[in-house]
N, C-alpha and C positions, 0 to 999 in steps of 0.2 A: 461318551462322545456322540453321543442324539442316538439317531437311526440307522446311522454308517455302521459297515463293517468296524471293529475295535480294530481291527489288524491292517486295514486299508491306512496307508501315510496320510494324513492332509496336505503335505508339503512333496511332489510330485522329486524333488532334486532335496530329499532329505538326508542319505547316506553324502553329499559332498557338504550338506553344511553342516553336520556333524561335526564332518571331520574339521573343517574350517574352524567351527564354534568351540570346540571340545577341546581339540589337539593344537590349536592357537591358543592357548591359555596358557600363561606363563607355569602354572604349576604343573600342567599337562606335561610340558617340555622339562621342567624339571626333572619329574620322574620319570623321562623316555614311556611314557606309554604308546601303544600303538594298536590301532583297532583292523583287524584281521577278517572279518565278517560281519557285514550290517546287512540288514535284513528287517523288515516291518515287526516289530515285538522283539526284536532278539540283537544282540551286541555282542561279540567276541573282542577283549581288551588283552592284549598280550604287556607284559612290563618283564624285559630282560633283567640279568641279575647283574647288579655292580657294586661293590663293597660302599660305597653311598648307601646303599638301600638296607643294608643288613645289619643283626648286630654281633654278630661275628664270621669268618669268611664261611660263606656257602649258604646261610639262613637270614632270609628275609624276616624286616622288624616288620611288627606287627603295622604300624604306620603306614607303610610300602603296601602291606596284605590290605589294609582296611580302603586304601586310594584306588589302586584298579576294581576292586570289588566297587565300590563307589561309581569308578566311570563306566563299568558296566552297566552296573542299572540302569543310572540318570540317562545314561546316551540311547539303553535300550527304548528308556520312555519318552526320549527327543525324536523317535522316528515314529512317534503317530503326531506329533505337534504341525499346527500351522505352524507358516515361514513368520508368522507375526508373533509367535506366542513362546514362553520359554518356563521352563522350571524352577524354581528358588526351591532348596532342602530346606525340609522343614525337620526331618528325621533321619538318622542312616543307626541303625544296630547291628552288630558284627558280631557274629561267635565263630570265636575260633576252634579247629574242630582237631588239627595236626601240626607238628612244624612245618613253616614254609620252606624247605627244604629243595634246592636245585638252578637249575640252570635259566629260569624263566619262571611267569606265574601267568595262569591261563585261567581270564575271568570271563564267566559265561552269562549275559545279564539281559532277563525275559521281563514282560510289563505281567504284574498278577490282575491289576485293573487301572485302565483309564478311560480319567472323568474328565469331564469340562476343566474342575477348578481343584481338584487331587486326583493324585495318580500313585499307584505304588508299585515300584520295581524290585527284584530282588536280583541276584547274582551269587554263582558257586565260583570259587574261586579255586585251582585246582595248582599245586606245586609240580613242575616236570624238571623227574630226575633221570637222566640218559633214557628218555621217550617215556618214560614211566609216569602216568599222572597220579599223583593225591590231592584229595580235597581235603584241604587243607581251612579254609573257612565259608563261611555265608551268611549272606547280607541282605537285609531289607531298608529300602527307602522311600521315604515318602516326599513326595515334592507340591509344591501350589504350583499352578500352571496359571501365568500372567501375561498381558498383551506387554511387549517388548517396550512401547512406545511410552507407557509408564516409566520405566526403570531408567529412561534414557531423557525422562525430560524436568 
């Protein structure tokens, strides 16, 4: 991103339109995701457990794992974006590393590099079973960074 700080936002009110962008998405609301910590590089996505999300009681499906891991990253990499510019995935790879196992899934998601026109985020994704965390999977993704006004005309 030029000669700026990589860490520095372009977007001065980027943690509220995250949440706007991100958590207004109908699939966001599907899976109750909720972001906990925003921060320039860094995204904290928390997804409660509901027998919806699992596939059996207490263990989250892989699907559930791979979506917060997801909004972790891309959200982490939407807080260096201008208010004009947005991400489209072009990649996301998951390996899963434990069962998702607990009461909640706590996804941690840092920018590795952002560019003008790619950027790549990753995310640990960690299962919490009575305060106890396991990381459970992690994720890398890669996204195009595009002027908004494209997508919308």
């Amino acid at each position: 991103m030029s000669a700026r700080d990589p860490l520095i936002p372009a977007d001065p009110d980027f943690a509220a339109a995250i949440r706007r962008g991100t958590l207004g998405m109908p699939i966001a609301r599907f899976f109750g995701v909720e972001f906990t910590d925003i921060r320039p590089g860094h995204l904290e996505a928390v997804l409660p457990y509901r027998d919806e999300l699992s596939y059996r009681p207490g263990h989250f499906q892989g699907t559930a794992v791979s979506a917060v891991a997801y909004f972790a990253a891309t959200s982490a990499l939407s807080t260096l974006l201008a208010a004009d510019r947005i991400g489209l995935t072009l990649d996301q790879n998951v390996k899963f590393l434990a069962p998702a196992v607990g009461e909640k899934l706590v996804a941690r998601g840092r920018v590795i590099s952002a560019g003008h026109s790619i950027s790549v985020g990753a995310s640990d994704v960690y299962a919490v079973k009575d305060g106890k965390e396991t990381l459970c999977a992690t994720a890398q993704v890669t996204v195009r960074n595009v002027d908004r006004k494209k997508l919308e005309g």
